[in-house]
N, C-alpha and C positions, 0 to 999 in steps of 0.2 A: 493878274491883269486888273487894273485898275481904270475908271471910268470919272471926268467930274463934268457937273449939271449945274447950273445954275437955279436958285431957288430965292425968289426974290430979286435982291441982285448981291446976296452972297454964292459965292462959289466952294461946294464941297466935295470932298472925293469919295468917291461909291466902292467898294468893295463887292466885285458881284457875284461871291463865295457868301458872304457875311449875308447880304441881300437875300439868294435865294435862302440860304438857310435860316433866315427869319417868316420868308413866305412859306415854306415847311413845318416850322413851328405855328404858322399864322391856321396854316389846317389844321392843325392838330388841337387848335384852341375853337375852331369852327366848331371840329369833331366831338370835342367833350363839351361845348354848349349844349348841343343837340343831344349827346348821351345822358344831362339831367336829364332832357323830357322821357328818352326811352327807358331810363333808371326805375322811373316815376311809376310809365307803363308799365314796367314787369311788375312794381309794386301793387298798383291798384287793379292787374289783370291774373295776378297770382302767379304770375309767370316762375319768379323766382320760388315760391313758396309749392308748385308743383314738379319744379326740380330739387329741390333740396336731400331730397332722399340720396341725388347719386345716382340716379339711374339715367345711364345716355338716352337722348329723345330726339326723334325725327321731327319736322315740323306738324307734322300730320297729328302726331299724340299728345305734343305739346297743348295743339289747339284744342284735341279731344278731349283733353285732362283740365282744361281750364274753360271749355266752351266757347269758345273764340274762332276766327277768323282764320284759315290757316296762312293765304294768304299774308296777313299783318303779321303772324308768328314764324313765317320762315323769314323777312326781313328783319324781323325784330333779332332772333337768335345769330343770323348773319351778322347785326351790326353790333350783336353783344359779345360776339367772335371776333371780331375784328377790333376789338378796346381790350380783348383779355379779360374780358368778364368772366364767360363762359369759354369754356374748351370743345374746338371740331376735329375731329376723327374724319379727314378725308377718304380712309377706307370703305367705312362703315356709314358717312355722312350723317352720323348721328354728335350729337351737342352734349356735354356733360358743364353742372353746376358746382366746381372746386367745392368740395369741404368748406376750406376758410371764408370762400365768398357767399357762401350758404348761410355762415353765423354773420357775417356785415349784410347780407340782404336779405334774410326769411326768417329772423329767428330775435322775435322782437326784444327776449329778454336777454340775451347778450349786450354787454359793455361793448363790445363793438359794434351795435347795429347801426346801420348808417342810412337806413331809408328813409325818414324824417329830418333828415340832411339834406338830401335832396331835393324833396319835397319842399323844405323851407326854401332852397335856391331855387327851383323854379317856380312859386310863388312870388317870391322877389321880384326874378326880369320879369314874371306877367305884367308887373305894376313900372316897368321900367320909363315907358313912356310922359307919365305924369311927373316921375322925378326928372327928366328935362327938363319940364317946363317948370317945375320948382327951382328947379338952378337959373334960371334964365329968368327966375320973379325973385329969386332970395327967399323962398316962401315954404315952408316944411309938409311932408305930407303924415297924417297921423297913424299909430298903429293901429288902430280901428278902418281906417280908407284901405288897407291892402288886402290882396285876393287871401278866402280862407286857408288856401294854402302853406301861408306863412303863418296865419297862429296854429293849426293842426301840425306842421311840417316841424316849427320851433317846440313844437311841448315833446311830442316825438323823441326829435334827437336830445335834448335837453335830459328829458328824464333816462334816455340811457347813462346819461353823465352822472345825473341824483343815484340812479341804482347801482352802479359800480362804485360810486366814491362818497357821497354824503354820509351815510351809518358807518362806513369802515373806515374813512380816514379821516373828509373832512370835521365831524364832530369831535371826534375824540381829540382832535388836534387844538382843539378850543379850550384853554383852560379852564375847570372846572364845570362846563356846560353839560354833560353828558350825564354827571349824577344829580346837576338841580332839572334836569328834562325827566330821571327816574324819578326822582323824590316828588313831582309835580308842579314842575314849573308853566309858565307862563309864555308861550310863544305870540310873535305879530309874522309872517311872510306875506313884505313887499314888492308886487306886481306877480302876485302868485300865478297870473295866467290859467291854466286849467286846474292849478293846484296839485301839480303832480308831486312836489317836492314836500307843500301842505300834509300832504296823504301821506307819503314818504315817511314822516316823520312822528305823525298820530301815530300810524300802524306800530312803529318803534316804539313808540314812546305814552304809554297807554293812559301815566299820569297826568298828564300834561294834558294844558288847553293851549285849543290853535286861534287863530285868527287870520284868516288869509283876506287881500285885498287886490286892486288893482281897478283901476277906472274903465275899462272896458267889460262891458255889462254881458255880453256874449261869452265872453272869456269863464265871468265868475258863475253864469248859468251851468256850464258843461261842470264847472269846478265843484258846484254844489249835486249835481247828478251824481259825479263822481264818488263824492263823500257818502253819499247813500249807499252806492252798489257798494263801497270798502266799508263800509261799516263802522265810519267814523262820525259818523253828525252829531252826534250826542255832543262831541268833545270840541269840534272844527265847525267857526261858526264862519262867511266867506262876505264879504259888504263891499259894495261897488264906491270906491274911494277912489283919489289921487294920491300918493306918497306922500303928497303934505298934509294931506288931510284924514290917514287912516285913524278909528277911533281906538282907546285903550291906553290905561300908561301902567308901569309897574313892569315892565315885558321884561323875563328875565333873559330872554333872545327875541331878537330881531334882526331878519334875513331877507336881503336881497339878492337876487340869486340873477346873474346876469342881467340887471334892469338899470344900474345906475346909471351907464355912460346913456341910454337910451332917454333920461328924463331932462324934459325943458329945463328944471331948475333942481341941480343936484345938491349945492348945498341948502336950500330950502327945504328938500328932502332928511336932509342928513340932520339939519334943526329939529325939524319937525322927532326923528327919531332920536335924540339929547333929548327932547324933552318927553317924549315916552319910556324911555329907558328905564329898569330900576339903576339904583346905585351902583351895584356891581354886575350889572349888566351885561350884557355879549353883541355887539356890532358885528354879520357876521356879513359880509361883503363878498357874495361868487363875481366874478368879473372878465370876461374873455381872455386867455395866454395872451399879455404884451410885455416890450420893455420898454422902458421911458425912451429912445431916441428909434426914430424910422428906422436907423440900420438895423435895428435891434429883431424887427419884424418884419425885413422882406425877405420872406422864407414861404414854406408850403401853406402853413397855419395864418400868419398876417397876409398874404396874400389874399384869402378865402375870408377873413375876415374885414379888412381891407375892403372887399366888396360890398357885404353887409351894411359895413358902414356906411359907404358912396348910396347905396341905393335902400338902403333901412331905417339903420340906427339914427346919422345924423338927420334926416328928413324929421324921423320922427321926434326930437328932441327941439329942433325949427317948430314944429308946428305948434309949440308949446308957450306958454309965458317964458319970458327967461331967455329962451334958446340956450342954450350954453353949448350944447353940440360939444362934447366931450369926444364924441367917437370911438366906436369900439373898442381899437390900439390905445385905450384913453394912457397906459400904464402904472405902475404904483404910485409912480411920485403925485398925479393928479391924482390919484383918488384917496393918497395922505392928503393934500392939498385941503381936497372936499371938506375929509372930516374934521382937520384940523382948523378950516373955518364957522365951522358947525360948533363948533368950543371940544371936541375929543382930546383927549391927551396923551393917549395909547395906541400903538398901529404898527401890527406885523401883518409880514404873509407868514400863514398856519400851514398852508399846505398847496399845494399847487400840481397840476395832471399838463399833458399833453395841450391841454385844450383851454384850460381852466389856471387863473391864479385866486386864493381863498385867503383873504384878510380877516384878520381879526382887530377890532377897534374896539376899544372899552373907553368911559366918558377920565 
């Protein structure tokens, strides 16, 4: 059965199969907004991390075992039962934490941890409000204006991506980079952020000197903590810069590690690092999974990144000189583009993950 309405004064016909089954989907997108926040909650109330063993929990023990409210923990475990988070035993009415959802939410050193994913998303919509009214002025909001949540949330899940893929594929994928980083090369990482990937790379790489940057001064304070407790300062020196303006040249690597679509002025970046470069140098470009055309990326991954964009990346590339607003989905062909205006003359992807595509650009 068919139904048509009037909207405007065009006349369409409704489907009210298709209809309800979009307001069904439309909960279900309700549903998992509201599951970042409670994601979050299990993360910062230990929830997930006092299940992790496997052992089924009442709400009662739950709250005992994390000091919490039991109240808030027998809704919380309801509403993590009802997404398939967690597993209920209506026998028993006791809650079990799956194995595999154990290493995605309590077990920070897995390639799959996904807590700091979360975190970075609901960081994000905290700041939702102010990107309306940036669209509604044309006006960017910077990555320093967003709730702490998104630079804790983004280093997070980030560095799960550095520790599964940077040392075992994407280096080695780099022509010749790997034995001048042994022999004692010369590193720059651009918009290092907390310097997880920084670190990352010292700890490998013992010959080598770092240089990590990034114009938010917050960011490169924790990055320089960091380098102490790992036991890299000696080597890892960290300076509150812009992309176009970090100091050093000779760099036998220089890496951007998911920062470029995010910068006002990317090829001014990409100059900036042509003229830091040595000769044979290594341009090493991390950059969100995209393909050059929209159809390419609406999928689970563009979708989730899609988002970012709408309410992150692009704002914070507005709020800059330039604006260029590349946006996350920026894909290869923009970001040959980039370098190619920057004077490069070399540009593959080296390696590429689920998540992640990794160029290689040499001058």
């Amino acid at each position: 059965m068919t139904e048509t309405v009037v909207q405007g004064t065009t006349q369409r016909t409704i489907d009210p199969d298709k209809l309800m089954s979009f307001v069904f989907r439309a909960v279900d997108e309700v549903g998992a907004t509201l599951n970042t926040a409670t994601v979050v909650m299990g993360d910062k109330l230990g929830y997930y991390t006092a299940m992790a063993d496997g052992r089924p929990v009442t709400p009662a023990e739950l709250a005992e075992r994390t000091g919490t409210s039991e109240h808030y923990a027998r809704e919380w475990l309801n509403n993590q039962a009802a997404g398939a988070v967690v597993e209920y035993d209506a026998e028993t009415r006791r809650y079990t934490l799956p194995a595999e959802h154990a290493v995605a939410l309590a077990d920070p050193t897995s390639p799959a941890y996904l807590a700091g994913f979360f975190q970075l998303a609901l960081g994000t919509v905290h700041d939702a409000e102010s990107i309306y009214q940036a669209a509604r002025d044309g006006d960017g909001i910077g990555w320093h204006e967003h709730h702490t949540d998104v630079h804790h949330g983004c280093e997070r899940f980030f560095r799960t991506m550095y520790n599964g893929h940077l040392l075992g594929e994407w280096i080695p994928a780099l022509d010749g980079v790997a034995a001048k980083l042994e022999a004692g090369g010369k590193v720059a990482d651009v918009g290092c952020g907390h310097g997880a990937s920084t670190i990352l790379l010292a700890t490998a790489f013992p010959n080598a000197t770092f240089v990590g940057s990034d114009y938010h001064e917050a960011s490169i304070e924790v990055a320089r903590e960091r380098a102490a407790a790992a036991g890299v300062s000696d080597r890892v020196t960290f300076e509150v810069a812009p992309a176009t303006g970090f100091t050093g040249t000779g760099y036998d690597l220089i890496a951007m590690f998911d920062c470029l679509h995010d910068m006002g002025d990317p090829v001014g970046a990409a100059r900036h690092v042509r003229d830091a470069i040595a000769p044979d140098g290594t341009w090493m470009v991390v950059e969100p999974m995209a393909g050059d055309r929209v159809e390419d990326n609406l999928n689970t991954v563009g979708r989730a990144y899609y988002g970012f964009s709408t309410l992150l990346c692009t704002p914070a590339s507005l709020s800059q000189d330039v604006g260029l607003a590349l946006g996350t989905q920026a894909g290869p062909a923009k970001i040959r583009d980039v370098s190619t205006a920057a004077g490069f003359t070399a540009f593959r992807t080296a390696a590429s993950t689920p998540f992640n595509n990794v160029f290689e650009v040499r001058p």
